[in-house]
N, C-alpha and C positions, 0 to 999 in steps of 0.2 A: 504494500500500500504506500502511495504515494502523499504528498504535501496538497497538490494538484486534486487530489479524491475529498478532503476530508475542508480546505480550505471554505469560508465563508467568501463568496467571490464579492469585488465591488465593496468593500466594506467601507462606513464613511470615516471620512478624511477631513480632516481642516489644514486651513493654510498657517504658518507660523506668525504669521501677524495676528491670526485669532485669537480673542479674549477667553481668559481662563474662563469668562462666565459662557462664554459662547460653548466649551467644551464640556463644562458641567453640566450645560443644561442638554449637550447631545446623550452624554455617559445615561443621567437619567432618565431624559425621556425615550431611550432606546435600549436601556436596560443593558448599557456594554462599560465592557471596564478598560476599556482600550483602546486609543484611536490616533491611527497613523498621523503623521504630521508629513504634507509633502507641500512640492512647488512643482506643478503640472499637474503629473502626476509619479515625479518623482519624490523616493523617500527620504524623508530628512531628519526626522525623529520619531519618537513615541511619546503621547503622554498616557498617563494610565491612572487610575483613583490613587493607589498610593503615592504618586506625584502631584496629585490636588490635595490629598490626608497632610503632605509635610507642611503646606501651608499654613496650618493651623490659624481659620477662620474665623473658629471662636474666640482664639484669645487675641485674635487683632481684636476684634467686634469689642471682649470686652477692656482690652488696656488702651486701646486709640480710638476705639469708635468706629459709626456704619462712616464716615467719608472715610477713613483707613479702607476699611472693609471694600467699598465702592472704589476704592484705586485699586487693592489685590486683584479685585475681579474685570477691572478693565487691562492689567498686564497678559503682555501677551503672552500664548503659550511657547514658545520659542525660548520665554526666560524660565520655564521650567521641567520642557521637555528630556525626556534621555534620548542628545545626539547619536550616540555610541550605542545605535540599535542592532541588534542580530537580527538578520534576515533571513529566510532558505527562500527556495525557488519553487518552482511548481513541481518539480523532478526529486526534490530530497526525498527521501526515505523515510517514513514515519519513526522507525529506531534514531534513525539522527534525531529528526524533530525531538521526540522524549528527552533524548540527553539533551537537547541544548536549553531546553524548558528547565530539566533538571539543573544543569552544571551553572548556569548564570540568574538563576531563581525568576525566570517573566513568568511571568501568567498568559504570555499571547507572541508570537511572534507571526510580523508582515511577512508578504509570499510575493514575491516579485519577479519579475517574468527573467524568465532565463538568460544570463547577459545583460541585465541591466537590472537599477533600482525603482523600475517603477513600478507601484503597488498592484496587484491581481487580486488578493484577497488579505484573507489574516487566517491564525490557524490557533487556538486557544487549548489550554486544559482542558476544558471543558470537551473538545472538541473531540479529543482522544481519548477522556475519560467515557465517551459516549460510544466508542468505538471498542472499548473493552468492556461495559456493559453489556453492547453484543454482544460480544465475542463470550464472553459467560457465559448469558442466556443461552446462547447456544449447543453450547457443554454440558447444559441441563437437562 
């Protein structure tokens, strides 16, 4: 099984000029914890909830206030993104995929078209985790 089978294709993407609130409010109302950051539709980074969590919202809100709060939320995600993203392609091998989830602790990594960085899909824990679920079920 490949990266290319299990990938979410299309998955949304902001550009690095977008507002952290801009990204928060995609995470929520789309129920994802992960979302590319390109230019085209090339990759440029990741931001992810735990990269909105280091922000700590609440205690801007309560040591400086909502105008603090209201500037957090208009910085772009570009100042909080992780540049230094791992990628695989549509061709990787699911056992890579796992170690690289494993060995560098993401919760999601982008799938980018073979020979270049531009985004095809994303590929999550979840994703695999859903793929040995089968894979059980079926041993049952």
């Amino acid at each position: 099984m490949i990266a290319g089978d299990l990938m979410t294709p299309d998955p949304t993407t902001v550009i690095p000029e977008a507002s952290v609130a801009e990204a928060w409010d995609l995470m929520r109302d789309l129920d994802i914890r992960h979302i590319p950051v390109v230019e085209g539709r090339t990759l440029v980074g990741m931001v992810s909830d735990r990269d909105l969590g280091r922000m700590n919202m609440a205690g801007i809100l309560a040591s400086d206030g909502a105008d603090a709060l209201r500037e957090e939320l208009a910085t772009p995600v570009v100042k909080i993104m992780s540049a230094d993203v791992i990628s695989v392609d549509t061709e990787t091998d699911l056992g890579e995929v796992v170690t690289l989830l494993i060995e560098h602790k993401v919760g999601a990594l982008p799938i980018v078209s073979p020979g270049t960085r531009d985004v095809v899909g994303i590929l999550s824990y979840i994703d695999v985790l859903k793929v040995l679920q089968s894979s059980l079920q079926d041993d049952d």
